[in-house]
C-alpha positions as CSV (number, residue, x, y, z in Angstrom):
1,X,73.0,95.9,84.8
2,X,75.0,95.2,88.0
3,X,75.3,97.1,91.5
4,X,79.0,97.1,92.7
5,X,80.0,98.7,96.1
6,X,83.4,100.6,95.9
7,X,85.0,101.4,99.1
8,X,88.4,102.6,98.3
9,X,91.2,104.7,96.0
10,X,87.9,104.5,93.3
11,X,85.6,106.8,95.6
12,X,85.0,110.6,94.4
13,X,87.5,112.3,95.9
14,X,90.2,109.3,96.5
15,X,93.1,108.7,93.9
16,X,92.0,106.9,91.5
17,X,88.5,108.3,91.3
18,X,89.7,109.6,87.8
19,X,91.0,106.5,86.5
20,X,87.1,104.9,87.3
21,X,85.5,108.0,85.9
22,X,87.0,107.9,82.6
23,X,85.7,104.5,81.9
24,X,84.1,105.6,78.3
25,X,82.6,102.4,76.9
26,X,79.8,101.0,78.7
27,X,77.3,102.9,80.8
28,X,77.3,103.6,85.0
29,X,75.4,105.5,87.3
30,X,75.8,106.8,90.7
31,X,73.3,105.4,93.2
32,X,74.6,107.6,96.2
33,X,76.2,106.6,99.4
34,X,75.8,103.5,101.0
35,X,77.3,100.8,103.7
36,X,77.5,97.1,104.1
37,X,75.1,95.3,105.6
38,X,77.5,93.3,107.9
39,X,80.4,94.1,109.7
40,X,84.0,93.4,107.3
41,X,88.0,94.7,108.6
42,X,88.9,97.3,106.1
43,X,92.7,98.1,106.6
44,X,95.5,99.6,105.1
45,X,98.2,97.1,104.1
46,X,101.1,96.4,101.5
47,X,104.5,98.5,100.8
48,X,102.1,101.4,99.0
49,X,99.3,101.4,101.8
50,X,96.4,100.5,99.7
51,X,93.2,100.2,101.1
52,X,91.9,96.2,101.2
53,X,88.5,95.0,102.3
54,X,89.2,91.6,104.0
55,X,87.0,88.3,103.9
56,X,86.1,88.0,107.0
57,X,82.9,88.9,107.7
58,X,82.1,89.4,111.8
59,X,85.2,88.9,112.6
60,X,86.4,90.8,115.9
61,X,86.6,94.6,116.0
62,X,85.3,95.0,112.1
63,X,83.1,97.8,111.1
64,X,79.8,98.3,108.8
65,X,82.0,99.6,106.0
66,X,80.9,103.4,104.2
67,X,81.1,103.7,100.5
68,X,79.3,104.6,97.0
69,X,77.3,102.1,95.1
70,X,77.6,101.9,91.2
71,X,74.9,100.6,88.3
72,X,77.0,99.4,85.8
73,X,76.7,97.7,82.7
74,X,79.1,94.4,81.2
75,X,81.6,96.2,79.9
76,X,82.4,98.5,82.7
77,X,82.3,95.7,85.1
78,X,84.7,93.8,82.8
79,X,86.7,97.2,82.9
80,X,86.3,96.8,87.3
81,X,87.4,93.3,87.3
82,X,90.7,94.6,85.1
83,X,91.7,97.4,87.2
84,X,90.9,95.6,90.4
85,X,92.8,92.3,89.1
86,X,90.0,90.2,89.4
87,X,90.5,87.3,90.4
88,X,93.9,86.8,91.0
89,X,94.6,89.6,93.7
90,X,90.9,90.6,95.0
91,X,88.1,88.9,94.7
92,X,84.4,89.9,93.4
93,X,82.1,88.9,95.5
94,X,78.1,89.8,96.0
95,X,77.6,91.2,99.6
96,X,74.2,93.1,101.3
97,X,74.3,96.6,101.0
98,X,72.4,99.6,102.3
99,X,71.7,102.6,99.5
100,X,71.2,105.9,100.9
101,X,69.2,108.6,98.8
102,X,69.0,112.1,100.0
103,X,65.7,111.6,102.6
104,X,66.6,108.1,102.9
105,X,68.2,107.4,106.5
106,X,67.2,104.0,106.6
107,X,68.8,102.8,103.6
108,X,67.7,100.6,100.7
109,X,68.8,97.4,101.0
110,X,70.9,96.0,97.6
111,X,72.9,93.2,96.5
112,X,76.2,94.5,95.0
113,X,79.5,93.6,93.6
114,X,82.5,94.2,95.8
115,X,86.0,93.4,95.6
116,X,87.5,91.9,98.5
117,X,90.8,90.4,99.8
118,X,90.7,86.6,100.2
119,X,93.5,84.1,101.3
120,X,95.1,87.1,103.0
121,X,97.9,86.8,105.8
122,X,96.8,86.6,109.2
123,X,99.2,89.3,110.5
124,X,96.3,92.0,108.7
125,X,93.8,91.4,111.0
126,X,96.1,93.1,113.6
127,X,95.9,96.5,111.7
128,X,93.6,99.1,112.9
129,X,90.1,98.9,110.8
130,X,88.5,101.9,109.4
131,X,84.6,102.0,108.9
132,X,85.4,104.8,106.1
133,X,88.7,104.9,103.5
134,X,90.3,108.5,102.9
135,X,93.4,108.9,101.7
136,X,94.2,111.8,103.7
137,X,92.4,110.4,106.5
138,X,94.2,110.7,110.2
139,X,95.4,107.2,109.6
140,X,98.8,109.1,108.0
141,X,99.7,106.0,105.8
142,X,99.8,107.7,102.0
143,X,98.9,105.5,98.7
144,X,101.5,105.1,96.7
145,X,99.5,105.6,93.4
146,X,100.9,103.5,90.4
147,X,102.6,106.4,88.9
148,X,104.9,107.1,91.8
149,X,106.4,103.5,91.6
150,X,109.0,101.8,90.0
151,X,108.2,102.3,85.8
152,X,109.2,99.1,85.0
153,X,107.9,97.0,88.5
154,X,105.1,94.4,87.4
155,X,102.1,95.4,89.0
156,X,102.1,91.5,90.9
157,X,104.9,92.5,92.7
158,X,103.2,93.8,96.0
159,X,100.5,90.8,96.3
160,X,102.8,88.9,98.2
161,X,102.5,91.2,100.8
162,X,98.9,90.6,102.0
163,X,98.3,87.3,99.7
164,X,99.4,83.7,101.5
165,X,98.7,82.1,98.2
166,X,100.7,84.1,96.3
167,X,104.3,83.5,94.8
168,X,106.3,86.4,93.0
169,X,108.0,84.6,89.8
170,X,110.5,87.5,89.6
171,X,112.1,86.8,93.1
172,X,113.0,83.6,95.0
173,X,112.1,84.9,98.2
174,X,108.9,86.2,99.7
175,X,110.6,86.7,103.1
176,X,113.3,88.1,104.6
177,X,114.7,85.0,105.7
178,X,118.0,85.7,103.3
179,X,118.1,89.2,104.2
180,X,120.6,89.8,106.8
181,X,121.8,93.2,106.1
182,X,120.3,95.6,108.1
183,X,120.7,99.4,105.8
184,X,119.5,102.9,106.7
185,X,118.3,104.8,103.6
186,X,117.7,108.7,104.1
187,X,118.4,110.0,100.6
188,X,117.1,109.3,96.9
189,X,116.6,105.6,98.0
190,X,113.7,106.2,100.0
191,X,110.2,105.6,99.0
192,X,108.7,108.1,97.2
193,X,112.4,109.2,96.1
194,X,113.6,109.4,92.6
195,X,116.2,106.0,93.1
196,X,113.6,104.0,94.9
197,X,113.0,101.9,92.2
198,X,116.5,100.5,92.2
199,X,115.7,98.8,95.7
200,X,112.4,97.3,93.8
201,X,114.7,95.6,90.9
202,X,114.8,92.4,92.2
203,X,117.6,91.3,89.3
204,X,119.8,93.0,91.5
205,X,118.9,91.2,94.8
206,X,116.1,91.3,97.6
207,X,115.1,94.7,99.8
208,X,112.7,93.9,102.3
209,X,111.2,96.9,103.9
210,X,111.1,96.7,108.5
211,X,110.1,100.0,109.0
212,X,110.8,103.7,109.9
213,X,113.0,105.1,111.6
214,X,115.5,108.0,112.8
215,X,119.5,108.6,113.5
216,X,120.6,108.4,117.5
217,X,123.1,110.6,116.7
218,X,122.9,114.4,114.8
219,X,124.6,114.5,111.5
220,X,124.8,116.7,108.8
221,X,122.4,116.2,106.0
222,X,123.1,118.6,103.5
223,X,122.6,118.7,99.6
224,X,124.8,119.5,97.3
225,X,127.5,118.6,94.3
226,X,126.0,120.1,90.9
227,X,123.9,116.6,90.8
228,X,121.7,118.2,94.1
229,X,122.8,115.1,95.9
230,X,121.8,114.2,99.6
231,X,125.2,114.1,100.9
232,X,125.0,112.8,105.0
233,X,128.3,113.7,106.7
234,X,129.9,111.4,109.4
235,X,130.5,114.1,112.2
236,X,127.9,113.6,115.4
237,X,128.8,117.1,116.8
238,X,126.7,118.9,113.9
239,X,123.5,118.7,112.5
240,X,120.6,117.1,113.3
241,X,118.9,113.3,113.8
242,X,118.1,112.1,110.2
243,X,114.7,110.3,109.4
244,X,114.7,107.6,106.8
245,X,113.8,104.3,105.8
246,X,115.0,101.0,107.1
247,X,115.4,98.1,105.0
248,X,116.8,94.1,105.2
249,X,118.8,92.9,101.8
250,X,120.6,90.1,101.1
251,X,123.8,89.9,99.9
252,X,123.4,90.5,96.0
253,X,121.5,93.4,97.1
254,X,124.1,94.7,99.5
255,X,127.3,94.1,96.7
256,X,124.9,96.3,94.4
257,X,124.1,99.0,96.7
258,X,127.9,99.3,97.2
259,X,128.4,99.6,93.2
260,X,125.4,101.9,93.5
261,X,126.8,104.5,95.7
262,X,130.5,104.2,94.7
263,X,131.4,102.7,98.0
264,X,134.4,103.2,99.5
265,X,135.6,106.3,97.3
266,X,132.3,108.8,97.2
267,X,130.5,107.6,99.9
268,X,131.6,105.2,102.4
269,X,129.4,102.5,104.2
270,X,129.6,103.0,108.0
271,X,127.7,101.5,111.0
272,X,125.5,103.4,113.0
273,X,122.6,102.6,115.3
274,X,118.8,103.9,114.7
275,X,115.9,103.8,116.3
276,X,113.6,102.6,114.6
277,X,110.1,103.9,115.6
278,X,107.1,102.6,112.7
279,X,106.7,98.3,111.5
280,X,106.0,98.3,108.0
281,X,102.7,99.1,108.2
282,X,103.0,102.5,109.8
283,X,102.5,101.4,112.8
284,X,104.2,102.9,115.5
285,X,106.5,100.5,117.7
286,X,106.3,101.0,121.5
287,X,108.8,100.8,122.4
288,X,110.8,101.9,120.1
289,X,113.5,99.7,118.5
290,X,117.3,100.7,119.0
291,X,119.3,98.5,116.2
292,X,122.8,98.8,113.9
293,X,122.4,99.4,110.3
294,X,124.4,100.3,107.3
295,X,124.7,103.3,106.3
296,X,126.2,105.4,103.6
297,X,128.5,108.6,104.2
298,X,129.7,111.1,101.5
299,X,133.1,111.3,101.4
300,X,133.7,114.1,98.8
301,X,133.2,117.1,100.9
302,X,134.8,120.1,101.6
303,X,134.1,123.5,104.7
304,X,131.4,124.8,102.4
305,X,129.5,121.7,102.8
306,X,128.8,122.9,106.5
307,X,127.7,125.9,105.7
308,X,124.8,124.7,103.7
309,X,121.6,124.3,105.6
310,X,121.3,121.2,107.9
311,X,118.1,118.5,107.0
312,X,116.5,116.4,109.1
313,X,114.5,114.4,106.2
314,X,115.5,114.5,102.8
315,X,112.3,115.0,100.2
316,X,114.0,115.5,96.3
317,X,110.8,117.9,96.0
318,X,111.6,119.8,99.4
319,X,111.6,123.4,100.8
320,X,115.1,123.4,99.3
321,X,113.7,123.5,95.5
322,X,117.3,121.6,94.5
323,X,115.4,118.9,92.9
324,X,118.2,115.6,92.3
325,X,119.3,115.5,88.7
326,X,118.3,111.8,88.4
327,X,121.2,111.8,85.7
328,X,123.6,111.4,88.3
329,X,122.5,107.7,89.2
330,X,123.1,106.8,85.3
331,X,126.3,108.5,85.1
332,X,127.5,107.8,88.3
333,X,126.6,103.6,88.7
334,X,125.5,102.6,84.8
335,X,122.3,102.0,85.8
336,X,119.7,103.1,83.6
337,X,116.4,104.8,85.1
338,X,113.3,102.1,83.7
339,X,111.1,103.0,81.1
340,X,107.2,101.6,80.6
């Protein structure tokens, strides 16, 4: 039998809790809470903010890390090293722990299993550490579970953005280095949003998320046409400043997002400037960042548009209940939504 340490979306309580729980074949018990013995960074990194436990044991500002400590057998450790992609994007590796029982303060000290982050970029030992993982925690960065992302996305497609070693064989860029096209999303290509997973197609080209951010001027973000589309209007004297997403692509990309939303006849690409106020982390950026970026218009209005009620972020699953008919995008660009 084996004692593992989870510290994470496999907690009770946390995401995938279920996913470790229904683990049939093979046998594991709950010890009860526990903490490291030494001080590790546990941060919050990649596009869908999942929780890593770096390698780096001591190093400056990092916490005893809280958690729950397993007895498992073979087989549900083999199950662990699956779901945790063992070893190719965390590591298993035997670290001192501290078991606490009901009446035990102290602890009760135990060698367990733990998956960690090795060969990890520098930059995420500037996050902020945690001593304790929740996703709902004050923190305000929410996990992107893999059911919310892109159906057909290999799950190897994120490592490259906290692994140094690793190398995406789908793309041929890791970087933004052949992004130059600065573009505002605020509609169904956000995260989160129904089209999101055409930006994560990298057949079409390369999106490189920067950041959050918001419109400097007030524009009407309504929704509408029988499809429920977000439709932003280019007149600054009406509406209000628009939140959305702010990305880098490179030019296959850009020619694709113009096929995508039927640029120049139903919406139109214009410049505008946004400040952009979160890095890609979440963090927020002080100051903030004033820059240009693309950004698309609908064209294919008429005076009842602005009498429709005025958005300031656009959620398909919003107060409005006028879900987008995600037929639209097939109909509309011949792209077909991805299937598993």
């Amino acid at each position: 039998m084996h004692h593992v340490f989870v510290y994470g979306t496999l907690k009770k309580g946390q995401p995938n809790y279920k996913t470790f729980e229904s683990v049939n074949n093979g046998v594991k018990l709950f010890l009860g809470e526990g903490e490291t013995k030494d001080k590790y960074p546990l941060v919050i990194a990649s596009r869908y903010n999942i929780p890593f436990l770096l390698d780096a044991k001591n190093a400056e500002g990092s916490k005893t890390i809280k958690g729950e400590i397993y007895k498992v057998d073979d087989a549900v450790l083999d199950r662990l090293d699956q779901l945790e992609a063992h070893p190719e994007l965390y590591q298993r590796v035997k670290i001192p722990t501290l078991v606490h029982g009901e009446d035990d303060v102290k602890g009760t000290p135990s060698d367990c299993w733990c998956y960690m982050l090795q060969e990890f970029k520098p930059e995420l030992l500037e996050l902020s550490f945690l001593n304790s993982y929740d996703a709902n925690g004050p923190h305000g960065l929410k996990y992107m579970s893999r059911d919310q992302r892109a159906k057909d996305e290999p799950r190897e497609h994120f490592w490259h953005d906290v692994k140094t070693t690793w190398k995406s064989p789908w793309s041929n860029t890791n970087d933004p280095s052949s992004c130059h096209r600065r573009v505002f999303m605020y509609g169904t290509l956000k995260r989160e949003q129904p089209n999101h997973y055409f930006l994560l197609m990298e057949t079409k080209g390369t999106a490189y998320f920067v950041g959050s951010g918001v419109t400097m001027e007030t524009y009407p973000l309504v929704i509408g046409t029988k499809y429920n589309l977000p439709c932003l209007l280019n007149i600054t004297d009406k509406g209000k400043k628009v939140f959305g997403d702010v990305y880098l692509v490179d030019e296959k990309k850009f020619e694709h997002l113009d096929d995508f939303e039927d640029h120049p006849d139903m919406y139109k690409r214009e410049e505008i400037i946004v400040e952009r106020t979160t890095d890609k982390y979440g963090r927020t950026i002080t100051p903030s960042i004033q820059e240009s970026a693309w950004c698309y218009f609908f064209r294919e209005y008429d005076d009842s548009f602005l009498k429709k009620e005025f958005w300031d972020n656009y959620d398909t699953n919003g107060p409005h209940k006028q879900q987008y008919d995600v037929t639209e995008a097939e109909s509309a660009c011949d792209i077909q939504e991805p299937t598993e």
